[in-house]
C-alpha positions as YAML, in Angstrom:
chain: A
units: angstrom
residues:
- id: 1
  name: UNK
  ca: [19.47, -14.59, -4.07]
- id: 2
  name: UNK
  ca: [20.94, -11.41, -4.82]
- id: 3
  name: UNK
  ca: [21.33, -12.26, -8.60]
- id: 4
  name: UNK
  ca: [17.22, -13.35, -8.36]
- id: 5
  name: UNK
  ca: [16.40, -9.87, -6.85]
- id: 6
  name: UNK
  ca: [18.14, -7.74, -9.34]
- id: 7
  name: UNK
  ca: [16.79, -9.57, -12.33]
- id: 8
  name: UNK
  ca: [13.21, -10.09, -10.83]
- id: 9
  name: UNK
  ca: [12.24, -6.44, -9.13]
- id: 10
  name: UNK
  ca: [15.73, -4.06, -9.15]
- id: 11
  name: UNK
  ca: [16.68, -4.13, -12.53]
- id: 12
  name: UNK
  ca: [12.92, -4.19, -14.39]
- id: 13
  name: UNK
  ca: [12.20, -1.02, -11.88]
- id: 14
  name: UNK
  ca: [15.36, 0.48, -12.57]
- id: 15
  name: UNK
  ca: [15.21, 0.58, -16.42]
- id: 16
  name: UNK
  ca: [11.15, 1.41, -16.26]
- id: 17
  name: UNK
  ca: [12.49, 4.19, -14.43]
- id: 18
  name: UNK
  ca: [14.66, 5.32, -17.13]
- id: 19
  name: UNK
  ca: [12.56, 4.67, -20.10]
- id: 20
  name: UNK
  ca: [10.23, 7.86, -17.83]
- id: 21
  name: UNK
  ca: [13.06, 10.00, -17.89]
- id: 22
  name: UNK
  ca: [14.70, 9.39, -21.21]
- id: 23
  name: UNK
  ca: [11.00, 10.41, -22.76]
- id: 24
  name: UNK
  ca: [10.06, 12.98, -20.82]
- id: 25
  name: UNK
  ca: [10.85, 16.26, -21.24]
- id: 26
  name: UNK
  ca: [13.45, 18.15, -19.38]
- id: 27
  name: UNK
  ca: [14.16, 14.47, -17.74]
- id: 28
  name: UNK
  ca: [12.44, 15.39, -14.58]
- id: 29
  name: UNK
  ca: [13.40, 12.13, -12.72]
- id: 30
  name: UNK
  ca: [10.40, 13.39, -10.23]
- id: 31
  name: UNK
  ca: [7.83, 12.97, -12.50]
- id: 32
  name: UNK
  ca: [9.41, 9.78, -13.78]
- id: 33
  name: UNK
  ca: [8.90, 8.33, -10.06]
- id: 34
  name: UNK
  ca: [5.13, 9.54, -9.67]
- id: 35
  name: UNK
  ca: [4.35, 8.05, -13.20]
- id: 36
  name: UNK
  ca: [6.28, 4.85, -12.35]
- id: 37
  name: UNK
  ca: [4.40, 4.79, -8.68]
- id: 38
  name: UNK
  ca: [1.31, 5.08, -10.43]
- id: 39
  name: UNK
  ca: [2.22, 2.36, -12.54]
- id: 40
  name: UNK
  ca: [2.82, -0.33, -10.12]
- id: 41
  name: UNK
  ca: [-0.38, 0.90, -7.51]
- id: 42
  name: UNK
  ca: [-2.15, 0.49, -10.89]
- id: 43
  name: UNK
  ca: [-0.94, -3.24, -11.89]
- id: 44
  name: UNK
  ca: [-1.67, -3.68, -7.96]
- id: 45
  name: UNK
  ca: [-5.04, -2.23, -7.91]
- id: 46
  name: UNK
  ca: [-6.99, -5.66, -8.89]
- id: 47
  name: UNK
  ca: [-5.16, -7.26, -5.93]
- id: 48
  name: UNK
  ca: [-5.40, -4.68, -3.94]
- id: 49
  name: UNK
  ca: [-9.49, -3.78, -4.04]
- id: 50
  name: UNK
  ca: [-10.21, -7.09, -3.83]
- id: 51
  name: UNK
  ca: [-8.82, -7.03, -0.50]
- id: 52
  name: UNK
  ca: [-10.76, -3.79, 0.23]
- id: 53
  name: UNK
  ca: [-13.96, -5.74, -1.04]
- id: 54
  name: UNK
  ca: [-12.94, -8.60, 1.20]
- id: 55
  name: UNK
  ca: [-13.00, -6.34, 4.59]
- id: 56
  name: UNK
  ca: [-16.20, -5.00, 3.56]
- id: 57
  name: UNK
  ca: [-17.75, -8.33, 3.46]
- id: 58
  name: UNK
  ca: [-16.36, -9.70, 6.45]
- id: 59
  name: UNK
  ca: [-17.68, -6.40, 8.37]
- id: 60
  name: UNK
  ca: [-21.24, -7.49, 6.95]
- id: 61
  name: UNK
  ca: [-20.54, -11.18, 8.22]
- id: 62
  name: UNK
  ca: [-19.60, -9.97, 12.21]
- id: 63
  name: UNK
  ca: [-22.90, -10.86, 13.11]
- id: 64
  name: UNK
  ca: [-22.22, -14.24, 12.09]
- id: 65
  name: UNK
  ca: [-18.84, -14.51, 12.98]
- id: 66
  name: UNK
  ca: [-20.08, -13.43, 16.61]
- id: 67
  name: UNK
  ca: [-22.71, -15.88, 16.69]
- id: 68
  name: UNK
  ca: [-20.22, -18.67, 16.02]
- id: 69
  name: UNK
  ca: [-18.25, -17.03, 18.85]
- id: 70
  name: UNK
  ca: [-20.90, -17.36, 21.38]
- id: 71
  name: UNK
  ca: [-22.33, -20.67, 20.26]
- id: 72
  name: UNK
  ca: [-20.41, -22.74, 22.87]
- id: 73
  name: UNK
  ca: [-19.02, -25.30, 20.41]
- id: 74
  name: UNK
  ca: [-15.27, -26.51, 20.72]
- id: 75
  name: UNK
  ca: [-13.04, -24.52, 18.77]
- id: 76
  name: UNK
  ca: [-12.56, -27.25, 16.14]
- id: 77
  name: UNK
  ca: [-16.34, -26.81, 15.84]
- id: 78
  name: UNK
  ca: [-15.71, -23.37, 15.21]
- id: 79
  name: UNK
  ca: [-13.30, -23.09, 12.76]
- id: 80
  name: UNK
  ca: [-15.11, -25.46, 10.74]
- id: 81
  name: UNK
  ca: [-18.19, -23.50, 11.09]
- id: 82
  name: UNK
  ca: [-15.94, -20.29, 10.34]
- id: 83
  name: UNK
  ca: [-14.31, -21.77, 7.50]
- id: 84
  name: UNK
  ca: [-17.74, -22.62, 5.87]
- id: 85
  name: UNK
  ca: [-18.97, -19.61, 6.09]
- id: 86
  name: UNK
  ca: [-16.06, -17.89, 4.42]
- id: 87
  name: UNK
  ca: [-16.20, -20.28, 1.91]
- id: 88
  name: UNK
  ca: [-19.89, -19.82, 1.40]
- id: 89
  name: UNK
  ca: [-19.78, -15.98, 0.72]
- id: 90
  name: UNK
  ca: [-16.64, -16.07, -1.30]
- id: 91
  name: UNK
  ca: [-14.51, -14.37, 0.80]
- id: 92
  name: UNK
  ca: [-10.96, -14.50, 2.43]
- id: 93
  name: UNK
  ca: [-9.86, -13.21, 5.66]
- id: 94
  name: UNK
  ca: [-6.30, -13.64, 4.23]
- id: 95
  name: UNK
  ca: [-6.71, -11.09, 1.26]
- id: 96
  name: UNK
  ca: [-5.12, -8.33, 3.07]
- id: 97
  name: UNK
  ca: [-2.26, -10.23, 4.51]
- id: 98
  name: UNK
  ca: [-1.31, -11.50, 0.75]
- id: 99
  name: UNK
  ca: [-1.21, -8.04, -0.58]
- id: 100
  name: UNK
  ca: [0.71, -6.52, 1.89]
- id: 101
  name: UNK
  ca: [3.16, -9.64, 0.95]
- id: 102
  name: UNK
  ca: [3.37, -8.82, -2.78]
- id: 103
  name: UNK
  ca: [3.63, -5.41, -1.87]
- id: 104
  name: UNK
  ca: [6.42, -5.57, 0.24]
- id: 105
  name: UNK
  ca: [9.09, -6.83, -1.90]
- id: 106
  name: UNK
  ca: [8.12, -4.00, -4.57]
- id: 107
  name: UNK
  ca: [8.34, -1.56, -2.18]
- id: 108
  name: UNK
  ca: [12.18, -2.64, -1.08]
- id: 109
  name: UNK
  ca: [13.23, -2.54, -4.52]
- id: 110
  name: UNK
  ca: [11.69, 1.10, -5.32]
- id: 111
  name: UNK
  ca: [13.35, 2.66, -2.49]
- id: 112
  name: UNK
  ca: [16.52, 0.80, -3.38]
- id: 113
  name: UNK
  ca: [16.10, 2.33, -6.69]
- id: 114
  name: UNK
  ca: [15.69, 5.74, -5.48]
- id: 115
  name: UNK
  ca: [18.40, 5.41, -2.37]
- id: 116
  name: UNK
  ca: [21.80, 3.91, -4.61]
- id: 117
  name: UNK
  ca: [21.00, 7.19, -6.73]
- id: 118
  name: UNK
  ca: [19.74, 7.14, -10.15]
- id: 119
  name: UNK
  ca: [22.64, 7.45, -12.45]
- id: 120
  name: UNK
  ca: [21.75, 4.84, -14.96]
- id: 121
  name: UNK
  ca: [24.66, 3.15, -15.60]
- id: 122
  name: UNK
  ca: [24.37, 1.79, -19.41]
- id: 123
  name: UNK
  ca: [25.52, -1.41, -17.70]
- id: 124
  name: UNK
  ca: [22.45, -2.09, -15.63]
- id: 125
  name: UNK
  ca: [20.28, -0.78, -18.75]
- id: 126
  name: UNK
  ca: [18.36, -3.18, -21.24]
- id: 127
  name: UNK
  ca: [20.02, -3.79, -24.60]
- id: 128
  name: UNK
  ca: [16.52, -1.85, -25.75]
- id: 129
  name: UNK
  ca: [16.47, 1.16, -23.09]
- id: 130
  name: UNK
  ca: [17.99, 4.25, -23.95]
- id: 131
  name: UNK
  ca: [20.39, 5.95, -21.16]
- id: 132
  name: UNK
  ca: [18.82, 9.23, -20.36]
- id: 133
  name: UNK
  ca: [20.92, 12.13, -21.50]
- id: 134
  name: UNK
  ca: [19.54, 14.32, -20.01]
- id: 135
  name: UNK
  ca: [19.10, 13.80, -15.82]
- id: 136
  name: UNK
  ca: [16.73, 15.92, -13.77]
- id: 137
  name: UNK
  ca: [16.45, 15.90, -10.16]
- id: 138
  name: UNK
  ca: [14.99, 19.44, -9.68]
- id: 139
  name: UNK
  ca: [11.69, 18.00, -9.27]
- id: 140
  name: UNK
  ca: [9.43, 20.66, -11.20]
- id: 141
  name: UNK
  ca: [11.81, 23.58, -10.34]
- id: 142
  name: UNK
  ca: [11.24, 22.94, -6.37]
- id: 143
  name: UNK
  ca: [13.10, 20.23, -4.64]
- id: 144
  name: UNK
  ca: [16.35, 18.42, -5.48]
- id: 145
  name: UNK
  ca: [14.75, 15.09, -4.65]
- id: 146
  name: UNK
  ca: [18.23, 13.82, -4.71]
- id: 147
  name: UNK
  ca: [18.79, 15.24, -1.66]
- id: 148
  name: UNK
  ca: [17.71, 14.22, 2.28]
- id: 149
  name: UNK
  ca: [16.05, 16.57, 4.81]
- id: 150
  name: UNK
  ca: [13.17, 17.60, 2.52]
- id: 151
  name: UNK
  ca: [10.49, 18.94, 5.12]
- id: 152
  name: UNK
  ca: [7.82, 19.91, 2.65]
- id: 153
  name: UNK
  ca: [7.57, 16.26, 1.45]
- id: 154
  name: UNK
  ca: [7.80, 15.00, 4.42]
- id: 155
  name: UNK
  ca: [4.86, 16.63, 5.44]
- id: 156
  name: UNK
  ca: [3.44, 15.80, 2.95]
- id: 157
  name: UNK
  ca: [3.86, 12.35, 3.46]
- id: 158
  name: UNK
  ca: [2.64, 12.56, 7.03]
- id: 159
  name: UNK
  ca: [-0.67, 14.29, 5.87]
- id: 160
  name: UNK
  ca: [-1.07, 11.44, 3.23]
- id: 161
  name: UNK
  ca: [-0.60, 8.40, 4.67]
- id: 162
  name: UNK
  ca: [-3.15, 10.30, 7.94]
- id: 163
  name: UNK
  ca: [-5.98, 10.46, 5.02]
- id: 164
  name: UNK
  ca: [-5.07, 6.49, 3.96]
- id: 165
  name: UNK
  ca: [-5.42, 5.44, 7.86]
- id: 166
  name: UNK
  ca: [-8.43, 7.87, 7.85]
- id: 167
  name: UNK
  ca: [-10.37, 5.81, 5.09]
- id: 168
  name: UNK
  ca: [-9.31, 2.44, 5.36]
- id: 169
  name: UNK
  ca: [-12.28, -0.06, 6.56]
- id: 170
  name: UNK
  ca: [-12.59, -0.03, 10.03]
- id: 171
  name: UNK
  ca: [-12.55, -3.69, 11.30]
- id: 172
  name: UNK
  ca: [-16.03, -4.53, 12.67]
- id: 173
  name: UNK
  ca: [-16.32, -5.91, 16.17]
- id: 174
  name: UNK
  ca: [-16.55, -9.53, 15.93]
- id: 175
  name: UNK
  ca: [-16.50, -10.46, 20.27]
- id: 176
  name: UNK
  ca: [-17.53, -8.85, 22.87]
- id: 177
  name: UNK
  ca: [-19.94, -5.81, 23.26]
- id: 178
  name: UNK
  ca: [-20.24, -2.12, 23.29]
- id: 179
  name: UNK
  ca: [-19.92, -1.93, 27.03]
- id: 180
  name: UNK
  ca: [-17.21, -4.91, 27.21]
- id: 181
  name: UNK
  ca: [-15.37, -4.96, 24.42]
- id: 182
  name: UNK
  ca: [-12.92, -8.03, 23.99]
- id: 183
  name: UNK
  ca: [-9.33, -8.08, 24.26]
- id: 184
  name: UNK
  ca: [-9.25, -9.02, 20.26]
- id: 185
  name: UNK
  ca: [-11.68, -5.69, 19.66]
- id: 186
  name: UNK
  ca: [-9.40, -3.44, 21.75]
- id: 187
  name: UNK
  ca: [-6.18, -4.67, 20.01]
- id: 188
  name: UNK
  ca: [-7.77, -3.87, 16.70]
- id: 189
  name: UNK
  ca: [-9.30, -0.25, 17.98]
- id: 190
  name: UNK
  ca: [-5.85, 0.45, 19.28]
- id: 191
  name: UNK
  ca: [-4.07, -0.40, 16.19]
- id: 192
  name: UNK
  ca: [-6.41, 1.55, 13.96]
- id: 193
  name: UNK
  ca: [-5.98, 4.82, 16.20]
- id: 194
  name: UNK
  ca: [-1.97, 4.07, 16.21]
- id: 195
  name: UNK
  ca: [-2.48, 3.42, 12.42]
- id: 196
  name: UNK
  ca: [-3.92, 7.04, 12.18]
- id: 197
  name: UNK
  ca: [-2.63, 8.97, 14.47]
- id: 198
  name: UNK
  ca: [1.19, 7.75, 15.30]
- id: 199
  name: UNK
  ca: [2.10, 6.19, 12.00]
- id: 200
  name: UNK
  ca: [1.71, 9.57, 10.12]
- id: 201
  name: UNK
  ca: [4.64, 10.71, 12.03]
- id: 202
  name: UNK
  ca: [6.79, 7.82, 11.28]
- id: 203
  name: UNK
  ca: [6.21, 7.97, 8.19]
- id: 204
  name: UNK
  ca: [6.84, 11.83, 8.05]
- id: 205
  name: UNK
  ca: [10.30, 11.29, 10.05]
- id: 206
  name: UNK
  ca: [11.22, 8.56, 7.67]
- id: 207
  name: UNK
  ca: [10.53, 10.32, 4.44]
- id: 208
  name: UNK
  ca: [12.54, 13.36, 5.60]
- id: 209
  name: UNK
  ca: [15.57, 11.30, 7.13]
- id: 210
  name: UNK
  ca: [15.77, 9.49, 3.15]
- id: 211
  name: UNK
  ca: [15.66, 11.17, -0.16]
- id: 212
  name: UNK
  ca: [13.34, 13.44, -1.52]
- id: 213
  name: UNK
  ca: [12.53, 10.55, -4.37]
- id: 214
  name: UNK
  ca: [11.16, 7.87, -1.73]
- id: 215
  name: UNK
  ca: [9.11, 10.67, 0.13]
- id: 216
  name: UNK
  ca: [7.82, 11.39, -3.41]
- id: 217
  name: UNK
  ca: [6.98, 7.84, -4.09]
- id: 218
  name: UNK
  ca: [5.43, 7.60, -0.34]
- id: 219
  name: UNK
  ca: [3.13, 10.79, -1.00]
- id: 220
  name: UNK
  ca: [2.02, 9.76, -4.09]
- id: 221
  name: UNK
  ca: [1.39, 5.60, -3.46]
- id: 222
  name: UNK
  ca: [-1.13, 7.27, -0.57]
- id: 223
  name: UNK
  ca: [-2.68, 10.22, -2.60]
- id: 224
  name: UNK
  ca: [-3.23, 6.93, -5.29]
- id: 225
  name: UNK
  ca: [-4.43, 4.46, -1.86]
- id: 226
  name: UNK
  ca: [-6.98, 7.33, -0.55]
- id: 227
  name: UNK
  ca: [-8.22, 7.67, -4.22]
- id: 228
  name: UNK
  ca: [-8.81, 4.02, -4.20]
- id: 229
  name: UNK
  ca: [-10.64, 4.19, -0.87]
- id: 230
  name: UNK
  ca: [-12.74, 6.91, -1.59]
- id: 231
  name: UNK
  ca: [-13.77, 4.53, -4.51]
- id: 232
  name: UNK
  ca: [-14.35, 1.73, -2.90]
- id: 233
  name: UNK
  ca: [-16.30, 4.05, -0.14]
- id: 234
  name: UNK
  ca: [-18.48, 4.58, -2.34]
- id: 235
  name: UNK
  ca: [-19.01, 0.67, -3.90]
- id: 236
  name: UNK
  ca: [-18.87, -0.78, -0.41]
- id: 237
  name: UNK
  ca: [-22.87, 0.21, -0.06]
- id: 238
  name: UNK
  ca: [-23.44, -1.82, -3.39]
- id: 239
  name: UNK
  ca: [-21.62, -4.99, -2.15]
- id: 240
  name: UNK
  ca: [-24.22, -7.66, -1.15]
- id: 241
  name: UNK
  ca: [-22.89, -10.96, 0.25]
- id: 242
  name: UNK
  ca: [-23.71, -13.50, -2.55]
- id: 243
  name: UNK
  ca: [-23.77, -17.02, -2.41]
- id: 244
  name: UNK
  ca: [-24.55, -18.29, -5.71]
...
């Protein structure tokens, strides 16, 4: 299992990683991890906005969903109903949950790359991968992202991932009422508000207990997330459910 980690996510991240630093100049391994961050939110982003896309459609479909609810029918009934629906609008309630699985497993490796400390060993290199010469962890003259304990980053971090929470799709209500909301509404209100206003600080905490490098990475896969949302903002009035 080990063996199928390194060669599937470690290694190929590892080695991207170098390629960065080897070309750029100075070897500023910080830049190297934003450009590599971008990289992977980028081969992500199909995945990942057609999960935002998703949401949006299944907020336009609570009406439907709620009527389905409140029709009386058995819960078999139901879910058959439910599933037909879904399947008549294209979408999938599941997007979201399947992104955050791919993602996952990415995310592990990066910050293993980052926390066993980048010092390319030729060993772990590709035949075709130069070792960097020249090894740079004064990220643009500011931090040694090397290093733990880096507030600013952390911070920074914090604010970030507050902005991602802030424009994410809010679930629509799908049970219940304004006045009597339903135990599945409040759990989802309460999440969102934990989401946006407790995560931040775990987040912040985290990123300045472990190296500068993965609080990097963390500020700039949200900076990258809140760009996406603000696009998808801005689509989301141009979605239409479609049948055909």
């Amino acid at each position: 299992m080990l063996e199928l980690w390194n060669v599937v996510l470690y290694n190929p991240l590892l080695n991207i990683l170098a390629f960065f630093v080897s070309i750029i100049p100075g070897g500023d391994v910080g830049v190297a991890v934003i450009i590599l961050t971008l990289l992977v939110k980028t081969a992500l982003f199909p995945l990942s906005q057609r999960s935002i896309e998703s949401q949006a459609k299944m907020n336009l479909l609570s009406p439907e969903l709620k009527k389905i609810k409140d029709s009386g029918a058995s819960k078999e009934e139901q879910a058959k109903r439910t599933f037909e629906l879904y399947k008549k609008y294209k979408t999938n309630p599941f997007s979201g949950c399947l992104l955050v699985l791919i993602q996952i497993p990415i995310i592990f490796a990066l910050y293993y790359v980052f926390m066993k400390g980048l010092s390319f060993d030729a060993g772990a290199l590709y035949s075709f991968i130069h070792q960097p010469t020249n090894i740079n962890m004064n990220f643009l003259g500011m931090f040694d992202i090397g290093k733990t304990h880096i507030l600013v980053l952390a911070i920074l971090a914090g604010v970030s991932q507050f902005f991602q929470a802030y424009y994410m799709p809010k679930p629509a209500p799908t049970t219940g009422d304004g006045k009597n909301p339903s135990f599945q509404d409040s759990f989802a209100k309460s999440m969102n508000t934990q989401m946006k206003y407790v995560f931040p600080f775990i987040v912040a905490f985290i990123s300045y207990s472990l190296s500068g490098a993965v609080a990097l990475y963390w500020v700039t896969s949200n900076i990258f997330a809140v760009g996406q949302q603000i696009y998808a903002k801005k689509k989301r009035s141009l979605i239409v459910l479609n049948k055909d």
